[in-house]
C-alpha positions in Angstrom: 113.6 88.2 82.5 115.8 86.1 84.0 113.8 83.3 85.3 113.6 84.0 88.8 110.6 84.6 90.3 108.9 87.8 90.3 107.4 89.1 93.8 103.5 90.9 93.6 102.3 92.4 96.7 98.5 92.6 96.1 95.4 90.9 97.9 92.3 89.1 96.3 89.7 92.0 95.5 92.3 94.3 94.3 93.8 95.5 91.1 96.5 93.1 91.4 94.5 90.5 90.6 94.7 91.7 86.7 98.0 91.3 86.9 97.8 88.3 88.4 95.5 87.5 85.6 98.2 88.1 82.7 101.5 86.4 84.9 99.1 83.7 84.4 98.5 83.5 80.8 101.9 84.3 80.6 103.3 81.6 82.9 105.1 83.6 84.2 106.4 82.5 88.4 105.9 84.8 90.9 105.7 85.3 94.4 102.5 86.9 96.0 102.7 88.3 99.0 99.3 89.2 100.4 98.0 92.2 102.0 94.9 94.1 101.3 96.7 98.0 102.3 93.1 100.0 101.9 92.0 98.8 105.0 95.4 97.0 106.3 98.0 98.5 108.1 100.7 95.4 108.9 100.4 95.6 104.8 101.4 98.9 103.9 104.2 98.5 106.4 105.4 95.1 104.3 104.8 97.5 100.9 106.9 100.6 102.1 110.2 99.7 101.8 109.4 99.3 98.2 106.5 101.8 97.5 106.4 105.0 99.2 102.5 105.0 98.3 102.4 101.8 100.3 99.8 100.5 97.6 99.0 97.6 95.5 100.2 96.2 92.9 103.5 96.7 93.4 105.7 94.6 91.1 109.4 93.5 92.2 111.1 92.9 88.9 114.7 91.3 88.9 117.5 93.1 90.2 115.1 94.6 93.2 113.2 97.5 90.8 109.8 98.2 91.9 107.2 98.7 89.3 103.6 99.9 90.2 100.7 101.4 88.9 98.1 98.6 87.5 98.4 99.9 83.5 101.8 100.1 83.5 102.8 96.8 84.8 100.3 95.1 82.4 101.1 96.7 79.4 104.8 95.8 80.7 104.5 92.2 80.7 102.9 91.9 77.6 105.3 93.7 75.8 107.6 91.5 77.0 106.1 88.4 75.2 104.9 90.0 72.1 103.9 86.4 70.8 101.3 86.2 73.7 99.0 89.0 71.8 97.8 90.4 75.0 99.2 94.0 73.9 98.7 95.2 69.9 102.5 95.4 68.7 104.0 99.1 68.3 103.3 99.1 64.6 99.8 97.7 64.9 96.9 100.3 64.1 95.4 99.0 67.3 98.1 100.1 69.2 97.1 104.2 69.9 93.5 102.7 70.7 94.6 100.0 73.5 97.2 102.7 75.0 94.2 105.3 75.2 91.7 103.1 77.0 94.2 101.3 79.4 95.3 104.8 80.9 91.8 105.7 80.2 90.6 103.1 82.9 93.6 103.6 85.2 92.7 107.5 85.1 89.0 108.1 84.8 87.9 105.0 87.0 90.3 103.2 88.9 91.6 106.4 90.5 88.3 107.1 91.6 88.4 104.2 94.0 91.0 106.2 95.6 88.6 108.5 97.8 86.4 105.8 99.2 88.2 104.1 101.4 88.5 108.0 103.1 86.7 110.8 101.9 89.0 113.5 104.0 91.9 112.4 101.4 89.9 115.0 99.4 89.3 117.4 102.0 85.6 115.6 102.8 84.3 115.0 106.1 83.3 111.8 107.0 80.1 112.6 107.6 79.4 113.2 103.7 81.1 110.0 103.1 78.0 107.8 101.7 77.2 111.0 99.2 80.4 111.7 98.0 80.4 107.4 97.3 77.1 107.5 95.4 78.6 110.5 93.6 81.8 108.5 92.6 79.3 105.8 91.6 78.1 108.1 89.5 80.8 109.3 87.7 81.8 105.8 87.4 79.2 104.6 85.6 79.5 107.8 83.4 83.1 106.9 82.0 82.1 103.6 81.2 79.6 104.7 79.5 81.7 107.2 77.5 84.2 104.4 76.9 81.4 101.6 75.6 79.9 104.4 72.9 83.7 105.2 71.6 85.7 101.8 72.1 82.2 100.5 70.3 83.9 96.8 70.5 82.9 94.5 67.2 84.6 91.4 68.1 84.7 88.4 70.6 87.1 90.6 73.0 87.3 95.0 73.3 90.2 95.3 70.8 88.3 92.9 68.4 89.6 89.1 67.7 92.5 89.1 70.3 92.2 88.9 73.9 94.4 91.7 75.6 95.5 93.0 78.6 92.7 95.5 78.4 90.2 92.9 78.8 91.4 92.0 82.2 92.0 95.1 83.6 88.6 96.4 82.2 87.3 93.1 83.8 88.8 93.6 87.1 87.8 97.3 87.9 84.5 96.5 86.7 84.2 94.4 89.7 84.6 97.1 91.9 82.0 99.1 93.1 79.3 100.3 92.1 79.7 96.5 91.0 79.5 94.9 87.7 75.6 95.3 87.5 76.1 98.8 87.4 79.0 98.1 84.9 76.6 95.9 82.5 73.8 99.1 82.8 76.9 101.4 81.9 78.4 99.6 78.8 76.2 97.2 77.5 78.2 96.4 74.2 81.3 96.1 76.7 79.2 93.6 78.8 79.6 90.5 76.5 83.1 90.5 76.1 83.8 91.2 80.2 81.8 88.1 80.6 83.6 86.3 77.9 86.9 86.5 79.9 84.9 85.8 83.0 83.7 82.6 81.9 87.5 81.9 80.1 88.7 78.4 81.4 92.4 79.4 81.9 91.2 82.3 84.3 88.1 81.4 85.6 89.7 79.3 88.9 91.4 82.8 89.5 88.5 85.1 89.5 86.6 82.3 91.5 89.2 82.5 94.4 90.6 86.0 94.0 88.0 88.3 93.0 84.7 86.2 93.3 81.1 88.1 92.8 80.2 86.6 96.1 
């Protein structure tokens, strides 16, 4: 990158707030411009021009190309710094392992959170909303769990010695609902390691004002 700022549309309590997370630890400058477009519509006006979805995060990269989806955008800008650590290089053994569990979190349980806001986006009535929520709830839970008996973490972080980007995007989505008591139930071996990065100096300020338990 150049050195000129990067511009994030995202909003606290959002996905974004992962990748605010690594631009962080990667000093890297950027521009937010808020706007929570779930339940805003002035902010999927502002993120149209430059995402049809009109969703969050959306990443403006030099030159005016738009990058979303969460997963791609962090594995992105850690493979830009290589020397941060926060992705296993290409020719680590690590590598196939953090690449299946990032799109496994982007696919099996971010998505997910897609159908809440509106339950007719999947042909629902709204008058089923509240089971078709605890039912997503459920499933939630379900591929966490899945992911905590296979990932079976050994070390301080999910990946073993070396914080990654899968740490804060598995520690962002976890505070979604069904919340991250549910999350804790789900994957107890993942647990200690999500809290780990909770309680992580550099980042704590940011989950205290962007994505706070309260």
């Amino acid at each position: 990158m150049n050195g000129e700022p990067l511009t994030l549309y995202g909003a606290p309590g959002s996905g974004a707030v992962a990748v605010e997370a690594a631009m962080q630890l990667l000093g890297i400058d950027y521009v937010l411009i808020e706007g929570a477009t779930w339940a805003d519509a002035e902010a999927r006006t502002r993120v149209a021009p430059v995402n049809p979805m009109r969703q969050i995060p959306t990443l403006m990269l030099p030159g005016g190309q738009a990058m979303t989806e969460s997963a791609a955008i962090l594995i992105y800008l850690a493979d830009l710094h290589p020397s941060s650590g926060l992705a296993p290089r290409l020719d680590d053994p690590l590598r196939p392992i953090f690449l299946r569990w990032m799109l496994y979190v982007s696919s099996a349980i971010y998505a997910l959170h897609w159908i809440k806001p509106d339950v007719r986006r999947v042909g629902v009535p709204l008058a089923l909303r509240d089971t078709v929520v605890d039912a997503v709830h459920e499933r939630i839970a379900f591929c966490w769990s899945v992911m905590d008996q296979q990932l079976a973490p050994q070390g301080p972080y999910l990946l073993g010695e070396q914080l990654t980007v899968l740490d804060l995007y598995v520690n962002v989505v976890s505070r979604f609902g069904p919340w991250r008591e549910a999350f804790v139930e789900a994957a107890p071996r993942m647990a200690p390691r999500v809290a780990r990065v909770d309680a992580d100096p550099r980042l704590a300020p940011l989950w205290h004002h962007r994505f706070s338990f309260e």
